[in-house]
C-alpha positions in Angstrom: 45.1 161.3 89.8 46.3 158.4 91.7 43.7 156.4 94.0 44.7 156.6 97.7 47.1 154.0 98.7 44.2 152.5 101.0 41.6 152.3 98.2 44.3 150.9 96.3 45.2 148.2 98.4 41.8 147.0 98.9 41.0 147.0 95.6 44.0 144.7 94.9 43.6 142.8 98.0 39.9 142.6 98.2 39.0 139.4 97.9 41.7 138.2 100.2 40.6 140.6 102.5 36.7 139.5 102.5 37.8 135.6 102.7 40.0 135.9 105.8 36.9 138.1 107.4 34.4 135.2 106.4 36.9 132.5 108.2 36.8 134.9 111.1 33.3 135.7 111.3 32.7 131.6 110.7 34.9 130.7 113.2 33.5 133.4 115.5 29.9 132.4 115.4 30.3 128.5 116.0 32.1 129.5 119.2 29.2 132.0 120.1 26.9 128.8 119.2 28.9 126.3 120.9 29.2 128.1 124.1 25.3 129.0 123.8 24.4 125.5 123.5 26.8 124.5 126.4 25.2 127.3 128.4 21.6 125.9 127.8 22.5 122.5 128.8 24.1 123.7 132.1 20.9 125.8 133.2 18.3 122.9 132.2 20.6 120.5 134.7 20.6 123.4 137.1 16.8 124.1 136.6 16.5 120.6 137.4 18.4 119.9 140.2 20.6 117.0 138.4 23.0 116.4 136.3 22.8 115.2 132.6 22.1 111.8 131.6 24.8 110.2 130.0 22.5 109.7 127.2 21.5 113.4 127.7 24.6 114.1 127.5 26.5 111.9 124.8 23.5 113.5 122.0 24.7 116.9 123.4 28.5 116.7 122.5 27.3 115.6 119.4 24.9 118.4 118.1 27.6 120.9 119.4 30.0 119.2 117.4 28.0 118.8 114.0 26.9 122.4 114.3 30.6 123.6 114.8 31.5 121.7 111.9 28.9 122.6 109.8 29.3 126.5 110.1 32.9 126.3 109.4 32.5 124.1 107.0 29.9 126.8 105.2 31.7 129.3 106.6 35.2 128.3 104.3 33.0 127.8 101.6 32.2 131.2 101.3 35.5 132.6 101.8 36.6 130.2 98.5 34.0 132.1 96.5 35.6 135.5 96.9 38.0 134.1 94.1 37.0 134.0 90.9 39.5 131.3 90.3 37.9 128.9 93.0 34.5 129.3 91.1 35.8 128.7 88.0 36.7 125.3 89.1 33.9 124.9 91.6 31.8 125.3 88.0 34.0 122.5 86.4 34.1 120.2 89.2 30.4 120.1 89.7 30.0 119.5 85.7 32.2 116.2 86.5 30.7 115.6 90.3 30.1 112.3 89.7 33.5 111.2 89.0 35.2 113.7 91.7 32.2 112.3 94.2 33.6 108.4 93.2 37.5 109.9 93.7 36.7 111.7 97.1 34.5 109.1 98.6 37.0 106.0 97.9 40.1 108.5 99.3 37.9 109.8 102.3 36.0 105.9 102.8 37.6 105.7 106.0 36.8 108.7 107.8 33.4 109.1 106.0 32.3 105.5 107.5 34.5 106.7 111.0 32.1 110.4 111.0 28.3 108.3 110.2 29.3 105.6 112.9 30.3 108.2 115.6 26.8 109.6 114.6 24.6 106.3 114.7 26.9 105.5 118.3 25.4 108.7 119.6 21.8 108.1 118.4 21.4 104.1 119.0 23.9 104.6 122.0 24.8 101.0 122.8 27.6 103.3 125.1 27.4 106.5 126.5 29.8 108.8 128.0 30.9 108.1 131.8 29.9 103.9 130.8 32.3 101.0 131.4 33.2 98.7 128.8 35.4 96.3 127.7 36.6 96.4 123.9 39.3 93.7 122.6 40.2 93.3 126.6 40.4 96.9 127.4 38.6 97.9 130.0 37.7 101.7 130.7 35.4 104.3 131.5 34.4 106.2 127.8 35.5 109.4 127.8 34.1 111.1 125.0 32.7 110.0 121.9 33.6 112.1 119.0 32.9 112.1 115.0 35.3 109.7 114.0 37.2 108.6 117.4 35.9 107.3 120.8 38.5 108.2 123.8 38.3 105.3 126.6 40.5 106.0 129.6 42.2 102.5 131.2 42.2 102.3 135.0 46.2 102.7 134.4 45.2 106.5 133.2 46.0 105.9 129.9 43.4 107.1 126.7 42.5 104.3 124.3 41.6 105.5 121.4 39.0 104.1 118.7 37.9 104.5 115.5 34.0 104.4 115.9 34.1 102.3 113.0 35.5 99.6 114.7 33.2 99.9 117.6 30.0 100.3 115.5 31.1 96.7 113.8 32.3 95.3 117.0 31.4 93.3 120.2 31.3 96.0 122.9 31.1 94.9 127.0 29.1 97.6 128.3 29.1 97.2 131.9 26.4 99.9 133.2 24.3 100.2 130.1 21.1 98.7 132.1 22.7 99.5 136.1 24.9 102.7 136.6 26.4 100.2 139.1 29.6 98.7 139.1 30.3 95.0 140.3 33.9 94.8 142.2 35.8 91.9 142.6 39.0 90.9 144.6 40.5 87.5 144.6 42.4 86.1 147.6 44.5 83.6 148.0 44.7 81.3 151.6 47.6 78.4 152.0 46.1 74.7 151.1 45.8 74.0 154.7 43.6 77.4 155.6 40.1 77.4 157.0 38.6 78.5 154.0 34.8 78.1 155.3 35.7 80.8 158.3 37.6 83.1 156.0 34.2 83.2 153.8 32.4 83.9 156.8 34.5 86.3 157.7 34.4 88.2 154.5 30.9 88.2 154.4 30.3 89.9 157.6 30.7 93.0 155.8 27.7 94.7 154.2 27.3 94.4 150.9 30.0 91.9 150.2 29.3 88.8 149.1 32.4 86.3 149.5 33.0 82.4 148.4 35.7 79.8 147.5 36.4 80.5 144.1 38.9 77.5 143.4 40.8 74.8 145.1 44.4 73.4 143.7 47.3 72.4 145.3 48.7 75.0 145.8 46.3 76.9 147.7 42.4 78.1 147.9 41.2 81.4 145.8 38.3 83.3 147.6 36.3 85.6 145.9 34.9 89.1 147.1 32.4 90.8 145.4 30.7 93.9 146.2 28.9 96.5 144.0 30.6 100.6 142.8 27.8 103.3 142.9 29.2 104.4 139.7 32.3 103.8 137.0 34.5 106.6 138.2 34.0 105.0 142.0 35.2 101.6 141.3 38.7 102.1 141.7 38.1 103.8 145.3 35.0 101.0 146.1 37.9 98.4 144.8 40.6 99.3 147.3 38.4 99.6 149.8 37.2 96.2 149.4 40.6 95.2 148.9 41.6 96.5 152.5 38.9 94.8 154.3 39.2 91.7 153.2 43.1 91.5 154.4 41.8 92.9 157.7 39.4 90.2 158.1 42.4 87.7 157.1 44.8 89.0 159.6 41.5 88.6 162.2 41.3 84.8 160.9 45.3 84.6 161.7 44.6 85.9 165.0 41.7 83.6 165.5 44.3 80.7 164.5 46.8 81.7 166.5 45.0 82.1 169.7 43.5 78.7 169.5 47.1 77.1 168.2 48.0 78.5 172.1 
């Protein structure tokens, strides 16, 4: 008698059958994990009161992401051992490991040294998520800081992406490592013959900003006004802001000029 045609096919397909179920299964539970994590994060901020630290939550990307990685990484692996062929040659390849581990970690150097920097960024932490900093004259708020690539967005909204590599053997600016605050700055510039002494004052009448003649030339006087950003992701607003009230305290000084010139 002929088997049935199901117990036929899944004798000839089992192994194929069992892999694809242990990718799905894998793939399945570092999700369930992922999201259980996320979850557990969210209610201790909520329990709180407060949101997570950036260094709070910098570590916590990156235990979500090792774990993810590791079960799918275990969870392939298993699905390669249905075969009999794949243990075959997992046999010979771990009789000659140490030449294949030579071959693979010359051909993977890169990403390898990418993958341990992304994790001693996240442990040291000399930047953390939501931080501004300055790297080879980009300036941006970090966006997220993955296993081999760190994603800075510019004030222009565009991503700069870097190899953590780079940034583990680089100078890094970090702006609100030791202050969450940001300092602002707008230049201005007044003709040669301006009163430069009142426009200071002016400037400086409004709280928090601190104003003074930068530079003198020929060609006219730069003033300087600084005031401070509660956060990264408020300078732009805290910049135009400032921007805004210093021209309305120059037109003031124009008035002032004019009224006098009469």
């Amino acid at each position: 008698m002929h088997p049935p045609p199901l117990a036929s096919f899944w004798s000839a397909h089992r192994d194929l059958i069992t892999a694809i179920i242990t990718v799905v299964l894998a793939f399945a539970i570092a999700q369930l994990v992922d999201r259980a994590i996320a979850r557990r994060g969210g209610a201790l901020a909520h329990r709180v009161g407060a949101e997570p630290s950036p260094v709070t939550s910098t570590r916590l990307r990156l235990v979500r992401r090792l774990l993810y990685v590791t079960i799918l990484v275990i969870g392939v692996a298993m699905a390669l051992a249905q075969f009999a062929a794949v243990k075959r040659l997992a046999t010979g390849v771990l009789a000659s490991s140490a030449v294949l581990g030579i071959v693979v970690g010359f051909a993977a150097r890169q990403t390898l040294a990418n993958a341990v920097a992304g994790v001693l960024l996240a442990v040291t932490q000399p930047i953390r998520i939501g931080d501004l900093v300055t790297f080879e004259e980009t300036t941006g708020i970090v966006e997220d800081i993955r296993l081999t690539y760190t994603y800075i967005a510019t004030g222009s909204g565009a991503r700069y992406v870097v190899p953590n590599e780079r940034l583990a053997q680089s100078s890094v600016q970090n702006h609100t490592l030791a202050d969450s605050r940001v300092r602002v700055e707008v230049s201005l510039w007044l003709p040669a013959g301006a009163d430069a002494v009142r426009a200071v004052s002016l400037l400086g009448r409004d709280e928090g900003v601190d104003a003074e003649i930068a530079e003198v030339d020929k060609d006219g006087i730069r003033i300087c006004a600084r005031s401070w950003a509660p956060s990264a992701a408020e300078r732009g607003a805290v910049e135009a802001g400032l921007r805004a009230s210093c021209l309305e305290r120059l037109r003031e000084l124009d008035r002032d000029s004019s009224a006098q010139t009469e």
